[in-house]
Short mmCIF file of the C-alpha atoms (twelve columns), coordinates in Angstrom:
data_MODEL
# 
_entry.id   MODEL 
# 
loop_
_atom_site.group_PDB 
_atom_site.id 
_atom_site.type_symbol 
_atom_site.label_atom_id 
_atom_site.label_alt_id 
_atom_site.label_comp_id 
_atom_site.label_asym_id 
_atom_site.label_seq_id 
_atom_site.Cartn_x 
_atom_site.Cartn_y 
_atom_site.Cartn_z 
_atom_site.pdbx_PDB_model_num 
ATOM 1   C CA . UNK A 1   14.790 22.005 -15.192 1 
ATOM 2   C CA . UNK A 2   18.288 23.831 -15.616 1 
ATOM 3   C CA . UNK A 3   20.688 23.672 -12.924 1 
ATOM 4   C CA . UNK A 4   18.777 20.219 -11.462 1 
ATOM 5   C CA . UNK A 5   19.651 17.273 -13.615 1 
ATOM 6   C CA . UNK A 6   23.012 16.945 -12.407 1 
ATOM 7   C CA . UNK A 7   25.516 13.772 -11.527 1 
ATOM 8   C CA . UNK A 8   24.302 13.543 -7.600  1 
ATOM 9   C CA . UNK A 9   20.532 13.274 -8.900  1 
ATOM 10  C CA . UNK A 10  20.856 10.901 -11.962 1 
ATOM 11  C CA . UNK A 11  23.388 8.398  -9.987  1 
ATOM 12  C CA . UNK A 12  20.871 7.526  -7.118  1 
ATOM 13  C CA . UNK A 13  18.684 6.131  -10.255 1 
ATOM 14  C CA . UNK A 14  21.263 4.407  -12.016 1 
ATOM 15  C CA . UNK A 15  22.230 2.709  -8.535  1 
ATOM 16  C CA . UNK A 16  19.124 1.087  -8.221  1 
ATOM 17  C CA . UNK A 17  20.043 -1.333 -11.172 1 
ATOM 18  C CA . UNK A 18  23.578 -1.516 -10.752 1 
ATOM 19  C CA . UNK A 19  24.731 -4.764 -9.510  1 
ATOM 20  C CA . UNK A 20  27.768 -3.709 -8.292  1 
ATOM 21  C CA . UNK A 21  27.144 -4.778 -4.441  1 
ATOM 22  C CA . UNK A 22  30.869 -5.890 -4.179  1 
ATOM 23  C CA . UNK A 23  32.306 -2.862 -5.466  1 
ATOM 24  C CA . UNK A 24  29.826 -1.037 -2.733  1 
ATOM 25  C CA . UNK A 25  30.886 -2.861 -0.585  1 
ATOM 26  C CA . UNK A 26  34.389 -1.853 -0.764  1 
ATOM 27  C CA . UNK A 27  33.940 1.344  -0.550  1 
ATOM 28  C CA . UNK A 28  32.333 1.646  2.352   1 
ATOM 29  C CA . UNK A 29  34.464 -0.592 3.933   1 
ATOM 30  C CA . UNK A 30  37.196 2.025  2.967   1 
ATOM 31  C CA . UNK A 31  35.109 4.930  4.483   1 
ATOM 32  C CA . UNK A 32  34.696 3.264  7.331   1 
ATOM 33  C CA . UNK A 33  37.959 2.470  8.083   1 
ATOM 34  C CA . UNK A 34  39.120 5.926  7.193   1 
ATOM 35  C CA . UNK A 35  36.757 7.378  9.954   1 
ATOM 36  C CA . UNK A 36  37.245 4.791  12.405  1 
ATOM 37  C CA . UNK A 37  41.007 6.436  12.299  1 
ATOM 38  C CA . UNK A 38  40.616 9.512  12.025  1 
ATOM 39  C CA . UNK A 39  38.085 10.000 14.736  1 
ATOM 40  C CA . UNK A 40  38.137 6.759  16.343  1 
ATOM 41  C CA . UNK A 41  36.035 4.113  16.778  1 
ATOM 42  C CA . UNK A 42  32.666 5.262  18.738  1 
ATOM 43  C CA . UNK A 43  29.763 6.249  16.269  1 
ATOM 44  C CA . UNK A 44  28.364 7.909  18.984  1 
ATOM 45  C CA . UNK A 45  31.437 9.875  18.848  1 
ATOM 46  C CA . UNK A 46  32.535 9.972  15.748  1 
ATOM 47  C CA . UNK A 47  29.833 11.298 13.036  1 
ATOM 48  C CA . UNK A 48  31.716 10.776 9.754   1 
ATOM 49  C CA . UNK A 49  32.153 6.655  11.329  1 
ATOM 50  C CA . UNK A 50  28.445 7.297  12.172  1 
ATOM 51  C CA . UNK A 51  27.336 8.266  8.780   1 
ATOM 52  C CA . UNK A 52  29.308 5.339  6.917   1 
ATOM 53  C CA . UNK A 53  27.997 3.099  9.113   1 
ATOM 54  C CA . UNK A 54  24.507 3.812  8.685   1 
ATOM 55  C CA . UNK A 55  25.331 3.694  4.965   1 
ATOM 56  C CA . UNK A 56  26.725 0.205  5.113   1 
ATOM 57  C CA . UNK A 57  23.811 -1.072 6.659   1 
ATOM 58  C CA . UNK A 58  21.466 0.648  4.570   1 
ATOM 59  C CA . UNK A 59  22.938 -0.981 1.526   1 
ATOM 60  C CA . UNK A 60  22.680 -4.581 3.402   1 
ATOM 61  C CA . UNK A 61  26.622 -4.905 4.427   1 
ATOM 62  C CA . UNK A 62  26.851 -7.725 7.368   1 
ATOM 63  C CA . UNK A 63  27.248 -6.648 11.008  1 
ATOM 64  C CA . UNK A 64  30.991 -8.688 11.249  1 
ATOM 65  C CA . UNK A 65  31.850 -6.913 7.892   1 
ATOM 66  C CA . UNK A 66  31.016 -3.344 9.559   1 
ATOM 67  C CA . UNK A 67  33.074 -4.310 12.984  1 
ATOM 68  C CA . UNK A 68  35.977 -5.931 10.936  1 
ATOM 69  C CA . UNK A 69  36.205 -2.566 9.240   1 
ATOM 70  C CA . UNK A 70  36.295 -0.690 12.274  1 
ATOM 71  C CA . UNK A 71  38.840 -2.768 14.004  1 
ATOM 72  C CA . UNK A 72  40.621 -2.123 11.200  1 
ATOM 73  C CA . UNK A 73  41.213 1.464  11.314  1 
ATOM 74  C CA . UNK A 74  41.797 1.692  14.438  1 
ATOM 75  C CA . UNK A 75  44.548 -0.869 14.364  1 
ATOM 76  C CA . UNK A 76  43.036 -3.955 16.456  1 
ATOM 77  C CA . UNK A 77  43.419 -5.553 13.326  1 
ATOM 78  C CA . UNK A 78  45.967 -5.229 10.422  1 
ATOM 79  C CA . UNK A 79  44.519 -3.669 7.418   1 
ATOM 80  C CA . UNK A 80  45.648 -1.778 4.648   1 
ATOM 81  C CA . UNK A 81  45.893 2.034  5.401   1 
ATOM 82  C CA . UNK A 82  44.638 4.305  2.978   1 
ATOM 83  C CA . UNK A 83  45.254 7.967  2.037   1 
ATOM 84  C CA . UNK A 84  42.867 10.777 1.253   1 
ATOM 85  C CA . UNK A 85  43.645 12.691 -1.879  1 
ATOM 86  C CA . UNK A 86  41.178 14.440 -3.974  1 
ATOM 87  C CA . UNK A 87  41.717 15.191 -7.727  1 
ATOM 88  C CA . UNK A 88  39.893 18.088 -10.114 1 
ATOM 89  C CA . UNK A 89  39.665 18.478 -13.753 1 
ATOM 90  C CA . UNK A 90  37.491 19.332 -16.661 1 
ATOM 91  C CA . UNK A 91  35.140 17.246 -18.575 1 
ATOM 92  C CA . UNK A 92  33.491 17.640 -22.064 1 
ATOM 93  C CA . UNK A 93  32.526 21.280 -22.662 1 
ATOM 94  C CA . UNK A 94  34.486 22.076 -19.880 1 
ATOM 95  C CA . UNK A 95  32.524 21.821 -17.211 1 
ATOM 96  C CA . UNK A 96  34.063 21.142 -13.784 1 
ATOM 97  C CA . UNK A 97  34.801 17.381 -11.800 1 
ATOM 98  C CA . UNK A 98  36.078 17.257 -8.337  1 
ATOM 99  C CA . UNK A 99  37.335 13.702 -6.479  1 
ATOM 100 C CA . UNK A 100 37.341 12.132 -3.251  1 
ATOM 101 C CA . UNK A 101 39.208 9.657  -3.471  1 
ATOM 102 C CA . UNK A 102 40.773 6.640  -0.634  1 
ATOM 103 C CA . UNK A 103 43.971 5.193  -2.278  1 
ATOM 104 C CA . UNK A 104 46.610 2.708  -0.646  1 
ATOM 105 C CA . UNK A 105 49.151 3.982  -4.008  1 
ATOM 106 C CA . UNK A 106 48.470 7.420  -5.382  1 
ATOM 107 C CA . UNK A 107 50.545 7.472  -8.392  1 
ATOM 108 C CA . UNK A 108 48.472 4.131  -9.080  1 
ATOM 109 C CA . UNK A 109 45.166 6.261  -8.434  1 
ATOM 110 C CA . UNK A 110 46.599 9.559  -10.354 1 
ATOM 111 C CA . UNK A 111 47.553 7.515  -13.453 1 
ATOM 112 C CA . UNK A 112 44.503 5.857  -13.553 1 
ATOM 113 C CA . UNK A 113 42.466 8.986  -13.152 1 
ATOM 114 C CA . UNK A 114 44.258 11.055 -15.590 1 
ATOM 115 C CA . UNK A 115 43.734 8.108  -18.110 1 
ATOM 116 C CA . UNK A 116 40.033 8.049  -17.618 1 
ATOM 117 C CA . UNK A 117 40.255 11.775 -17.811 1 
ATOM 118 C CA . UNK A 118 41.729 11.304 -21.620 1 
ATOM 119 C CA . UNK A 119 39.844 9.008  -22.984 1 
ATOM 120 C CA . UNK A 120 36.288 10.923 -22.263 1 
ATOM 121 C CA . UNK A 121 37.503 14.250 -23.322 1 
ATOM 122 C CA . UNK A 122 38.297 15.576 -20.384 1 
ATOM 123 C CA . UNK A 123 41.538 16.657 -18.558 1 
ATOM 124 C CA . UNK A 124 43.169 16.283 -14.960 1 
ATOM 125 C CA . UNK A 125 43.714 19.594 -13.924 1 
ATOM 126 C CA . UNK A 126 46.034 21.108 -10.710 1 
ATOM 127 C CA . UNK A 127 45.012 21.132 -6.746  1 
ATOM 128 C CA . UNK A 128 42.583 24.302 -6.861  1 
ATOM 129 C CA . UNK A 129 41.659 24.521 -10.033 1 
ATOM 130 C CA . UNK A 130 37.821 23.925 -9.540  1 
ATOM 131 C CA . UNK A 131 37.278 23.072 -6.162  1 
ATOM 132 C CA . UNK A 132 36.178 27.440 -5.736  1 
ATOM 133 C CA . UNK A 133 33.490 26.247 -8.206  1 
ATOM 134 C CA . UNK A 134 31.770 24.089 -5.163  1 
ATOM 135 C CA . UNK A 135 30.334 24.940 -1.681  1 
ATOM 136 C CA . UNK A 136 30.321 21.391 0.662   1 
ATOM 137 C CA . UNK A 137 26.992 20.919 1.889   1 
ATOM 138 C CA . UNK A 138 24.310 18.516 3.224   1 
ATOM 139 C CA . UNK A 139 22.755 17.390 -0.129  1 
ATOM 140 C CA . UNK A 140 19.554 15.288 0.663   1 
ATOM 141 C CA . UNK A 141 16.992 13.453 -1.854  1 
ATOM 142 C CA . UNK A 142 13.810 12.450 -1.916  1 
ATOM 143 C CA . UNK A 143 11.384 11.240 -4.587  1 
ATOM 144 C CA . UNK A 144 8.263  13.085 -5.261  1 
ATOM 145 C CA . UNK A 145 6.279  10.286 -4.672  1 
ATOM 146 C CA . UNK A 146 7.713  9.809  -1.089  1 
ATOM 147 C CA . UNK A 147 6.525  13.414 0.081   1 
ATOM 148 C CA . UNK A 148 4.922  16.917 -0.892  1 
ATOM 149 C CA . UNK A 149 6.697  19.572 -0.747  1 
ATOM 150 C CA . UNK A 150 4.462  21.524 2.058   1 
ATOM 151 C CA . UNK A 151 5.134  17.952 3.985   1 
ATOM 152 C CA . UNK A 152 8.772  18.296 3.485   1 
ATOM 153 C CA . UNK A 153 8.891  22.265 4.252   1 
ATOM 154 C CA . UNK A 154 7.177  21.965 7.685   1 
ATOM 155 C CA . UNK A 155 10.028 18.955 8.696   1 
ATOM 156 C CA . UNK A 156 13.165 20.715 7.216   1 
ATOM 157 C CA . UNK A 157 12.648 24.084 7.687   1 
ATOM 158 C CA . UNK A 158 11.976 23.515 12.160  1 
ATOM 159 C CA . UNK A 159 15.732 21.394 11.801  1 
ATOM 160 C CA . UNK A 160 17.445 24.281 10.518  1 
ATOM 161 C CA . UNK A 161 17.550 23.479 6.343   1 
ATOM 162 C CA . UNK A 162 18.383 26.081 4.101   1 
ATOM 163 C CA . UNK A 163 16.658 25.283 0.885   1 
ATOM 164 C CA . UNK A 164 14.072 22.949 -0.983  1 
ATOM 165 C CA . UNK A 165 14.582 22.436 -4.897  1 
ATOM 166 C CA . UNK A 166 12.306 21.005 -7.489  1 
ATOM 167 C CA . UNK A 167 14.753 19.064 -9.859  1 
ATOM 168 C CA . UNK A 168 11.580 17.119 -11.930 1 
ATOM 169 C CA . UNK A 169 11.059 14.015 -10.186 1 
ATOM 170 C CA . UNK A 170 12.805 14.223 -6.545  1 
ATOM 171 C CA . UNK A 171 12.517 17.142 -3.743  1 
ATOM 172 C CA . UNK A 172 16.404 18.169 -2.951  1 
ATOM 173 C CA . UNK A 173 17.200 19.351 0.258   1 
ATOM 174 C CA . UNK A 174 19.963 21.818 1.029   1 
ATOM 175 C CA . UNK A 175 21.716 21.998 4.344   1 
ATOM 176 C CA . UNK A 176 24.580 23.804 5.679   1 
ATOM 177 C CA . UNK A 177 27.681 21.257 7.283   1 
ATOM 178 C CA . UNK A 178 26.324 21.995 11.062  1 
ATOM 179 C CA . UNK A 179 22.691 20.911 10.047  1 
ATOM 180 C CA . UNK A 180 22.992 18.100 8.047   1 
ATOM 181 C CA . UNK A 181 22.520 15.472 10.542  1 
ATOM 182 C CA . UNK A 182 19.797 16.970 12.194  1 
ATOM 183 C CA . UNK A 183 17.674 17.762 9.014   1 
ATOM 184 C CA . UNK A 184 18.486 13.745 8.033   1 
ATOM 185 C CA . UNK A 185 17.519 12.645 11.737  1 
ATOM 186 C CA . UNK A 186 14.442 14.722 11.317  1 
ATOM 187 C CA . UNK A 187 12.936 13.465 8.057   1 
ATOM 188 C CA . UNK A 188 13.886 9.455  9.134   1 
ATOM 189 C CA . UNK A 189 11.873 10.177 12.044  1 
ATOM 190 C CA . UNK A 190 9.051  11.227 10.045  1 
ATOM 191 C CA . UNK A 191 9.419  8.272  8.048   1 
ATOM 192 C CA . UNK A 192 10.602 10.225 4.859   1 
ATOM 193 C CA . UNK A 193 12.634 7.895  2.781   1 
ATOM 194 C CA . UNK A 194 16.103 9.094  1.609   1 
ATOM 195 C CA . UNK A 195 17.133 8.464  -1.999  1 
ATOM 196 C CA . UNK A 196 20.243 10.549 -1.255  1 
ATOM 197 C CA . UNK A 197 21.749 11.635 1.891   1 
ATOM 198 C CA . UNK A 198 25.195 13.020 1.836   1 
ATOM 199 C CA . UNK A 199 27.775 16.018 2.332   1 
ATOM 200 C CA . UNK A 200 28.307 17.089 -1.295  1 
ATOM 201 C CA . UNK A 201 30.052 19.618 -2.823  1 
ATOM 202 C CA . UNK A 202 27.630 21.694 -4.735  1 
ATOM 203 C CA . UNK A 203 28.297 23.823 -7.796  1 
ATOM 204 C CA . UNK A 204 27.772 27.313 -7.695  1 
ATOM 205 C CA . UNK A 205 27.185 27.743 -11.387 1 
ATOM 206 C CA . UNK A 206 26.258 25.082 -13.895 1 
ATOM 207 C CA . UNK A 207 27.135 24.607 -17.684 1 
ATOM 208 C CA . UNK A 208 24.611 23.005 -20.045 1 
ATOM 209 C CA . UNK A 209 25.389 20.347 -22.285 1 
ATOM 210 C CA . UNK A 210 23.739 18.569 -25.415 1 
ATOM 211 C CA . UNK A 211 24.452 16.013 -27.575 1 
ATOM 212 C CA . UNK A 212 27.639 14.408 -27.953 1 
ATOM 213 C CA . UNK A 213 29.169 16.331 -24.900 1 
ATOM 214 C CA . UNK A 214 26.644 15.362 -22.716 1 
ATOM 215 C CA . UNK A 215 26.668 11.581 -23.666 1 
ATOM 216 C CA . UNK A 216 30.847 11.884 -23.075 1 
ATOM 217 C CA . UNK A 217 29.967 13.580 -19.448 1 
ATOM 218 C CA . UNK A 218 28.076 10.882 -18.134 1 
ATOM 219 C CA . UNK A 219 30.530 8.246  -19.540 1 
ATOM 220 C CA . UNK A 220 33.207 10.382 -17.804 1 
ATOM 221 C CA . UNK A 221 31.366 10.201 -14.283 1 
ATOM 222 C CA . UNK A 222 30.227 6.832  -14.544 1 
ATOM 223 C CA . UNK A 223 33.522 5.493  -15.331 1 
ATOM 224 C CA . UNK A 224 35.407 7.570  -12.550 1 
ATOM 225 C CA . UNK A 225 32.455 6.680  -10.276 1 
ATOM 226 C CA . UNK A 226 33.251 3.595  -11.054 1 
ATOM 227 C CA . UNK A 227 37.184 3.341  -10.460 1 
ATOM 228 C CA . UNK A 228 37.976 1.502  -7.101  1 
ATOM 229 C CA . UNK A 229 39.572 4.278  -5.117  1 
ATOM 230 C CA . UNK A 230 37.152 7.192  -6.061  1 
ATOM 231 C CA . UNK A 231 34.948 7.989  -2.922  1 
ATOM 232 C CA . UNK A 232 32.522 10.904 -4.499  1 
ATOM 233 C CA . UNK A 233 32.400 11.984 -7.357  1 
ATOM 234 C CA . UNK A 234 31.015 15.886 -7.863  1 
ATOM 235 C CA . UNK A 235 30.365 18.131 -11.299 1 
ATOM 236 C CA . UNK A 236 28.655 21.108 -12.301 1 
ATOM 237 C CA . UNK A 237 26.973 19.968 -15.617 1 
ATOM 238 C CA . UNK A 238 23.041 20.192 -16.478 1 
ATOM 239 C CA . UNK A 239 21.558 18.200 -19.338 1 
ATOM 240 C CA . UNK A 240 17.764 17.257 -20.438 1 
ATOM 241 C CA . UNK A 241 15.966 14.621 -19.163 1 
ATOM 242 C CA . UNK A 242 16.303 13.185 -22.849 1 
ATOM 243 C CA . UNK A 243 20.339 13.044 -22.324 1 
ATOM 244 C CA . UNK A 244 19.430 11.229 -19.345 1 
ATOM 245 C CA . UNK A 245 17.109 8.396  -21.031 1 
ATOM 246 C CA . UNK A 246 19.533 8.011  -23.612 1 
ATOM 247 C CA . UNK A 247 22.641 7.205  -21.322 1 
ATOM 248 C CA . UNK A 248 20.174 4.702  -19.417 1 
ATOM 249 C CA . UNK A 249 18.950 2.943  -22.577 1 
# 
């Protein structure tokens, strides 16, 4: 199990009992906005807009809500305009965080994020100082019980994936930033449900933790998860399934 239990498997389970559909809901509508300006307003043209659209309407976001968003970034209607910043730091034991975030103020956001930082025994750290510990790629999920592994190699290997891990419970999919949508298109149109279907910046190394540590980790990545401007958030921790069960108790 080493190396697999990390944040981007553990949150897709925690999100299926969080009832947090307005704070989802913001978010996307951030994302979508954000794409819809930077590469216009298409979908067909625009694959970041694409993406967020497709996961606004996966988590059950109204159509006007979608288009209002839109509109929004590309100026047919006023909105708030936001600004990409990403943050990096250390958690417990040292292990390494990295954050997207979408912020209208960012000494508000950095504030904020160097607080949360603090009180989980953790610290903000400076532009560069763990983003070499990532590689950004197409990071895709599926539960065991959704498809076998031989299924799942014949789909993802012919649309140009580059790996297939076992993390315990779910199948993750590896992709490189060219492939991604292609693998995704390919297992949706083999009826392969996605837990997880992202671009994520995975580690290159991980650091195990136990214990305390590992209890303060997930505290540290729920609560930034849960701050208003943070987009992703990415770390390179490991811990036991028992860590796990204890945090969701």
């Amino acid at each position: 199990m080493s190396g697999h239990s990390k944040w981007n498997s553990i949150k897709h389970k925690k999100a299926a009992t969080d009832a947090k559909r307005g704070k989802i809901f913001t978010k996307l509508i951030k994302e979508i906005a954000m794409a819809a300006r930077l590469g216009g307003g298409d979908p067909d043209a625009n694959s970041r807009l694409r993406k967020a659209i497709a996961d606004a309407k996966s988590a059950n976001m109204p159509a006007d809500n979608i288009k209002r968003a839109i509109m929004k970034g590309t100026g047919q209607l006023e909105g708030v305009s936001y600004e990409e910043i990403s943050y990096e730091g250390y958690g417990p034991g040292g292990v390494a965080v990295y954050i997207e975030t979408l912020t209208d103020n960012k000494n508000r956001t950095v504030a904020e994020i160097r607080h949360i930082f603090s009180k989980h025994g953790g610290n903000l750290g400076e532009s560069g100082s763990v983003a070499w510990m990532f590689e950004r790629k197409g990071y895709i999920v599926v539960e065991k019980e959704k498809a076998s592994e031989d299924q799942l190699y014949d789909i993802i290997l012919d649309a140009g994936a580059e790996d297939l891990k076992d993390d315990g419970s779910n199948w993750e999919v590896f992709t490189s930033m060219e492939d991604y949508e292609a693998v995704d298109k390919a297992l949706r149109a083999n009826d392969i449900e996605l837990a997880v279907s992202n671009i994520s910046m995975v580690p290159q190394n991980f650091v195990k933790l136990e214990g305390k540590q590992a209890q303060q980790c997930l505290k540290l990545m729920e609560t930034l998860e849960d701050h208003d401007d943070a987009q992703n958030v990415w770390s390179n921790f490991d811990i036991d399934e028992e860590e796990i069960a204890k945090f969701s108790d």
